[in-house]
C-alpha positions in Angstrom: -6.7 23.1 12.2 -9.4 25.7 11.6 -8.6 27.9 14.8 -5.1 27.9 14.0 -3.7 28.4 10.8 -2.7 11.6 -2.4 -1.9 11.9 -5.3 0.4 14.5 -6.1 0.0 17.2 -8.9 1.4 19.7 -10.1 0.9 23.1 -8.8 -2.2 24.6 -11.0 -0.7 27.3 -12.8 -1.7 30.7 -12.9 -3.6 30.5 -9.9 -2.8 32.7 -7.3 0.3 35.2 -7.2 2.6 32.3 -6.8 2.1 28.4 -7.0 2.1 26.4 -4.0 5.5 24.6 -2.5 3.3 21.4 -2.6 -0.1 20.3 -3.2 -2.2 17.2 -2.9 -4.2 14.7 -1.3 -3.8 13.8 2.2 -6.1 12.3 5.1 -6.8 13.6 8.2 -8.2 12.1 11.5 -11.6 14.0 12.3 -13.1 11.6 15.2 -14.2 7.8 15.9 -16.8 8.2 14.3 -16.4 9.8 10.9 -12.7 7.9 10.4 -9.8 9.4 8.1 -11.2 11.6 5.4 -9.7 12.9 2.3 -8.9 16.3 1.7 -7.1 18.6 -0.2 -4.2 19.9 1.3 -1.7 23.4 0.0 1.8 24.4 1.4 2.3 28.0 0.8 4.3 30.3 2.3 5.1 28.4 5.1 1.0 27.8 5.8 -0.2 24.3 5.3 -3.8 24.9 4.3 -6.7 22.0 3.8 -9.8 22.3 1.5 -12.6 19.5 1.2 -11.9 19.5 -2.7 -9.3 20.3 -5.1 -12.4 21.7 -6.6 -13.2 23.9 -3.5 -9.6 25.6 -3.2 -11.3 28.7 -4.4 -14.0 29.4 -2.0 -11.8 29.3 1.5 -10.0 26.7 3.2 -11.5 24.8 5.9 -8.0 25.0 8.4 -5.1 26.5 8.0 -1.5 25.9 10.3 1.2 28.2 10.5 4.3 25.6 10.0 6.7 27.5 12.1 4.6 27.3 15.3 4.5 23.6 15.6 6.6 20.1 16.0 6.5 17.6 12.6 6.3 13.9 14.2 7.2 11.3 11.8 5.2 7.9 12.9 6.9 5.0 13.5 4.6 2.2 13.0 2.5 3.7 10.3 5.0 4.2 7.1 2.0 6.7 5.3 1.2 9.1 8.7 2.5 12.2 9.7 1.5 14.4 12.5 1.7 17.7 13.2 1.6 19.1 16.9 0.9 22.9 17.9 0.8 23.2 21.7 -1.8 20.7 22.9 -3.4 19.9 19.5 -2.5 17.4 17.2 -3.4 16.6 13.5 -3.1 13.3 12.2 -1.9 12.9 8.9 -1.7 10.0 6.4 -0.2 10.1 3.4 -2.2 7.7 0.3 2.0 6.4 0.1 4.9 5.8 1.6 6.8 8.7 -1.3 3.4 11.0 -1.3 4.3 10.8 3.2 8.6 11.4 2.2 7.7 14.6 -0.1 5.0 16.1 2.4 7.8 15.5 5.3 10.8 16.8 3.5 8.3 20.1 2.2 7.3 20.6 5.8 10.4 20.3 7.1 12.5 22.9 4.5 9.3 25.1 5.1 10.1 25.0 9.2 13.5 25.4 8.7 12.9 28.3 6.4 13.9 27.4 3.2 12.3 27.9 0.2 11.2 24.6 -1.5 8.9 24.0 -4.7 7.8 20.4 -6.4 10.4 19.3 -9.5 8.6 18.3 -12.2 10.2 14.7 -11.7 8.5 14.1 -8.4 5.2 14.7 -9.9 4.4 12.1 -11.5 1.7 9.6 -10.4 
């Protein structure tokens, strides 16, 4: 995701000019050889942005994708992954549940479709 611009929290308040749409855990596909690994993921302002900490949110993101440019692909056989495609490129996705995967999808999608979506407090409990 670089090139390119799991449990759910709240949004941390105060930080930034406004609070992310969504926040949380999710893991991404890296290679064979290194697996899924966790990371922290933001959706802001249409951007979905990934850390390797919660605690590193602060010092840069490691990858950043620009929602609107790519395709949201819902897996069929694997009721926790999601992927996103921009042109050629695809990130895996995998969500640590089956409602943590349903609240990333639905976020993406009102993000893509333009419309402006932030976390109730009722969907984020643990």
């Amino acid at each position: 995701m670089r090139a390119y611009e799991e449990k759910l929290v709240p949004a941390a308040k105060g930080a930034g000019t406004s609070r992310p749409a969504m926040e949380g855990f999710l893991l991404k596909w890296t290679n064979y050889m290194t697996g899924w690994q966790q990371r922290w993921f933001t959706l802001k302002d249409g951007i979905l942005s990934y850390y390797q900490s919660q605690e590193e949110v602060n010092s840069g993101c490691k990858g950043s994708l620009r929602l609107s440019s790519c395709d949201l692909i819902v897996h069929t056989t694997d009721p926790r992954r999601f992927d996103l495609l921009l042109g050629e490129q695809r990130f895996y996705l995998r969500a640590l549940s089956r409602g943590d995967r349903q609240r990333w999808v639905v976020a993406i999608g009102c993000c893509k479709a333009g419309v402006n979506v932030t976390e109730s407090e009722d969907s984020r409990t643990t």
